[in-house]
C-alpha positions in Angstrom: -20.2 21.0 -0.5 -17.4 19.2 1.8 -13.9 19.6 0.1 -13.1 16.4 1.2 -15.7 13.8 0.5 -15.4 10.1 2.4 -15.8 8.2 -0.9 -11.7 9.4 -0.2 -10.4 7.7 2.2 -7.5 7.6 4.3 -5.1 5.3 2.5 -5.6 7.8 -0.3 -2.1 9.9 -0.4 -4.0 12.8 -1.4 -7.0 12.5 0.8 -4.4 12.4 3.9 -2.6 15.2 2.4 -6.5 17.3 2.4 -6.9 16.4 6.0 -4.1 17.5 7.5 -4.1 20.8 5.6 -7.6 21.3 6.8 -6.5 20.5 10.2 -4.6 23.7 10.5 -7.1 25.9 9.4 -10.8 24.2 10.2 -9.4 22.1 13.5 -13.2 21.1 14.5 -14.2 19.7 10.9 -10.8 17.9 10.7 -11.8 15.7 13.6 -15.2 15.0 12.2 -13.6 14.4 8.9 -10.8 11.9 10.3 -13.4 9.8 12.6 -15.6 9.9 9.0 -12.2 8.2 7.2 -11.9 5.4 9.9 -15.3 4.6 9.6 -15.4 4.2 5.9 -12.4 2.1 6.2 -14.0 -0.3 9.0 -17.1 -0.7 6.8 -15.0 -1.6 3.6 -13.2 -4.2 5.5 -16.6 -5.5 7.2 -17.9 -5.6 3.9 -14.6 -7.7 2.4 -14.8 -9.9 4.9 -18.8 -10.5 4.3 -17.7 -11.4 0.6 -14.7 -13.4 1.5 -17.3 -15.5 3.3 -19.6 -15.5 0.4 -17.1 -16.8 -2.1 -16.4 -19.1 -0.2 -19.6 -20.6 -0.6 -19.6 -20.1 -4.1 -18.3 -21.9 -7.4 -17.0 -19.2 -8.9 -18.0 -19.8 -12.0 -18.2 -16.6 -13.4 -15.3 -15.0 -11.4 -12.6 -13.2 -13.3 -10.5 -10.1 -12.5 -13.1 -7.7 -14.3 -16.0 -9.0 -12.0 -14.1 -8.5 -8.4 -12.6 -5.0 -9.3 -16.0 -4.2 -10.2 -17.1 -6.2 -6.9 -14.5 -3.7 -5.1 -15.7 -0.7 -6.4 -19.3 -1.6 -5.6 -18.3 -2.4 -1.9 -16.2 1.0 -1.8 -19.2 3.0 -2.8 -21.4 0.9 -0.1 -19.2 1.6 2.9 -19.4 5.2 2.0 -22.9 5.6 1.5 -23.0 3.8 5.3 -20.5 6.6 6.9 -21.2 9.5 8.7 -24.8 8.7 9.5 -26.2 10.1 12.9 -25.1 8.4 16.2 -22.8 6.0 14.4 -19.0 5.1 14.9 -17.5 8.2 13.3 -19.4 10.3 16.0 -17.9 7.7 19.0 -14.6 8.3 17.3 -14.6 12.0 17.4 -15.6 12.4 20.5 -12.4 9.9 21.3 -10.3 12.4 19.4 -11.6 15.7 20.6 -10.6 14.1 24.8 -7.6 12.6 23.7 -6.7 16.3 22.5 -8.1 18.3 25.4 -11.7 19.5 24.4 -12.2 21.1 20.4 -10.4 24.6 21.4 -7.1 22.8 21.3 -4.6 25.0 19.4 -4.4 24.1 15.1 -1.0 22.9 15.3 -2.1 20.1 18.0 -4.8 19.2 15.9 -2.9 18.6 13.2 -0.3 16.6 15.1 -3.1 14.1 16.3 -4.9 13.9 12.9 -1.9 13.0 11.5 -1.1 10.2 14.3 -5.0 8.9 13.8 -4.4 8.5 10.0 -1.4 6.4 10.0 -1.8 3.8 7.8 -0.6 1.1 10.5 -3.5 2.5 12.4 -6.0 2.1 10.1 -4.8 -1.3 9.4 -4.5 -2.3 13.0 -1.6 -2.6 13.6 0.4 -1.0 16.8 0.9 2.6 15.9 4.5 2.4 18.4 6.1 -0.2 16.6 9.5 1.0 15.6 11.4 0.9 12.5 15.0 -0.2 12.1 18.2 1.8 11.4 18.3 -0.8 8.2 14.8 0.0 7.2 15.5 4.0 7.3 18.5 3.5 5.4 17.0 1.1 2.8 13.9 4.3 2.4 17.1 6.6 2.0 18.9 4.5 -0.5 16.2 4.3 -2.7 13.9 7.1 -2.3 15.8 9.4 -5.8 15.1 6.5 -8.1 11.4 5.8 -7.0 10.6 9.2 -7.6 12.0 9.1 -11.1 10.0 5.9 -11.6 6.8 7.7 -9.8 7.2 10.1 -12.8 6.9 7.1 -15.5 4.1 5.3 -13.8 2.3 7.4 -11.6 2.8 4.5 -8.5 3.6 6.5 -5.4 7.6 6.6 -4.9 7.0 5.4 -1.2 5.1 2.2 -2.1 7.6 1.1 -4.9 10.4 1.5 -2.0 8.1 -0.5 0.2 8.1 -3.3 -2.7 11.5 -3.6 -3.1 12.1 -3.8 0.9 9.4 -6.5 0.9 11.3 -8.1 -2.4 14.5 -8.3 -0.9 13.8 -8.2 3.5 15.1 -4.4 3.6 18.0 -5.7 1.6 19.1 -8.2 3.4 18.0 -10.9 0.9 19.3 -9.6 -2.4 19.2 -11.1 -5.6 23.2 -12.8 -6.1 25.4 -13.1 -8.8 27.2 -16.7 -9.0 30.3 -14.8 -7.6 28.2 -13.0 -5.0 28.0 -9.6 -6.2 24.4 -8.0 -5.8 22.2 -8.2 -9.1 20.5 -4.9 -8.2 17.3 -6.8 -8.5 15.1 -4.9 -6.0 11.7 -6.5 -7.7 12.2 -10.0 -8.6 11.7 -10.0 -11.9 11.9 -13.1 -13.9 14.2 -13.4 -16.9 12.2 -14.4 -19.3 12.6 -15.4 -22.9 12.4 -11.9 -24.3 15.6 -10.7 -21.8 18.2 -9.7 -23.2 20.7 -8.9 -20.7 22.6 -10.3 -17.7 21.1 -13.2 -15.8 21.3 -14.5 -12.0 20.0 -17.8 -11.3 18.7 -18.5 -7.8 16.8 -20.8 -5.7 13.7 -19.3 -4.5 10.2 -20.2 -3.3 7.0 -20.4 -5.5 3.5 -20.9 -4.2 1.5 -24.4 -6.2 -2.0 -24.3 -4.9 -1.0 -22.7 -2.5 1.7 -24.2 -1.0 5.4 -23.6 -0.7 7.6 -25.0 -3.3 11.6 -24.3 -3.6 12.5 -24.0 -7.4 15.8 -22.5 -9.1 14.5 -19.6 -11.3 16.2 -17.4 -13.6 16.3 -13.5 -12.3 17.2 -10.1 -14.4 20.3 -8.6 -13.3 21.3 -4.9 -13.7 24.3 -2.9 -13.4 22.7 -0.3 -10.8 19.6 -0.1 -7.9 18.4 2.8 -10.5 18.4 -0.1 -13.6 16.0 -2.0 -11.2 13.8 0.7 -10.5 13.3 1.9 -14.5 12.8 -1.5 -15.5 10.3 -2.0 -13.0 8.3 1.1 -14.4 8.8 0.0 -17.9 7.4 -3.0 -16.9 4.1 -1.6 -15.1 4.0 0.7 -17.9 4.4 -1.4 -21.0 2.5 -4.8 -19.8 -1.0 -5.0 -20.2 -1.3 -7.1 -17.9 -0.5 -4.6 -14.9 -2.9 -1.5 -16.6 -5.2 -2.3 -13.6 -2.4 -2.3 -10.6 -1.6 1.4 -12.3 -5.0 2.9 -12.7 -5.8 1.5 -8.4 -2.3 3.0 -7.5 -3.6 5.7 -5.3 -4.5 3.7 -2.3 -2.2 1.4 -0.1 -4.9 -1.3 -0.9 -5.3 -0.6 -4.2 -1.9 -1.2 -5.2 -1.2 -3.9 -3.2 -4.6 -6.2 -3.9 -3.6 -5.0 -7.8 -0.4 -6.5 -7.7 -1.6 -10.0 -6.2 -4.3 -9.8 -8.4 -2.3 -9.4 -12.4 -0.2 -12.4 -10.1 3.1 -10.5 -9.5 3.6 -12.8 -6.9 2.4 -16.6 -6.1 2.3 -15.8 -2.7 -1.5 -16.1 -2.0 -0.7 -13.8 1.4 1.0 -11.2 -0.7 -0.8 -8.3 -0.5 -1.3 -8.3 2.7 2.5 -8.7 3.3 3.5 -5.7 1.0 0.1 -3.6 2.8 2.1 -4.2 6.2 5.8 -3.0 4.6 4.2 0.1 3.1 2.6 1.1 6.2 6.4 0.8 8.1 7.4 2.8 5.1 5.0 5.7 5.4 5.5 5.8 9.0 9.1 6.0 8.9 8.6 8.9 6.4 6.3 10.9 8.7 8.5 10.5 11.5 11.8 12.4 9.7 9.2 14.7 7.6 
């Protein structure tokens, strides 16, 4: 049996992690595997955007969070079941592969070194795989790497995509949460002070979404004492509310997490998690690029 099945794919940490370890030892089945992921990932999004279109159309009566996980699920397991068939796209994209690398008895390491360029997530997602990332946006990953991992531990959400959130929260830190006397509020998530909190408040004036459209309102914010307050809090949260059990559980993938989020309404933003998909890709390529 394959090790590495396509009903993994490529925005999977792990499943990336299995590919390029099989790159170094079984370079030919590598390739096929790779050009296998970007196919599963072109039929999941074909078949998104065939729902999209059919909800559109619909009342959406019966709709509720349950029913489109499930719907996401079903379409996961459909774009799989459609991968790998004979003379489909993943053989056209191996074939791209094996000339872009010179022929299949191109040394291990090279292998490795192009499977590893074809999986970037920005790739998958379209996006230019040569757009380059800011001194800010390295230091901002830097900062903040020690207490994601120490969240990662409570809640099981990849460090790197927790970094990502907070650098979409606050623009790379640019836009930081304020005191009144100007002092940073170490509120890397935007979390709302709500009537349960007990601790220090920053009020600010920020944007909501109504309907979908862009409202300014003045909104009460947490405020900590340290970046490392920010980021346990934020785990407590996705740990303790019942309302994000579904954004931890779908954590594993970029689009998981992301579509999770927007779905348990983290954000009004109704372009959310395609914002944050976009930062954690920058993320994850930064990190590859210093690993």
């Amino acid at each position: 049996m394959n090790p590495l099945s396509t009903s993994r794919l490529a925005t999977d940490t792990h499943g990336v992690d299995a590919l390029r370890s099989r790159a170094a030892t079984d370079p030919k089945a590598a390739i096929k595997d790779a050009a296998k992921q970007f196919e599963a990932l072109f039929m999941q999004e074909l078949m998104k955007s065939m729902r999209a279109a059919q909800q559109s159309m619909s009342t959406g009566m019966f709709d509720n969070a349950g029913t489109q996980m499930g719907t996401d699920m079903l379409d996961q397991q459909f774009a799989t079941k459609m991968t790998g068939l004979p003379g489909g796209l993943s053989d056209v994209i191996a074939r791209q592969l094996e000339r872009q690398m010179g022929g299949t008895v191109t040394p291990a390491a090279n292998v490795a070194k192009s499977v590893n360029a074809a999986l970037s997530p920005a790739t998958a997602a379209g996006a230019p795989s040569t757009q380059k990332v800011s001194q800010r946006q390295s230091d901002f990953v830097s900062q903040h790497t020690e207490a994601a991992r120490a969240a990662e531990a409570q809640t099981g959400i990849p460090a790197s995509f927790m970094v990502s959130q907070a650098a979409h929260e606050t623009g790379w830190g640019k836009h930081e949460i304020k005191n009144t006397d100007g002092s940073s509020a170490h509120n890397l998530f935007g979390i709302k002070a709500g009537a349960n909190w007990k601790g220090k408040v920053a009020e600010v004036t920020t944007t909501e979404y109504v309907n979908g459209q862009p409202h300014k309102v003045t909104a009460r914010f947490r405020a900590y004492g340290s970046y490392a307050e920010s980021f346990a809090d934020y785990a407590k949260l996705m740990k303790d509310s019942p309302r994000f059990q579904q954004v931890l559980a779908n954590a594993g993938t970029v689009q998981g997490f992301a579509q999770g989020l927007q779905k348990a309404g983290y954000a009004t933003d109704p372009a959310y998690a395609d914002k944050l998909t976009r930062v954690i890709n920058t993320t994850l390529r930064l990190q590859r690029s210093v690993a």
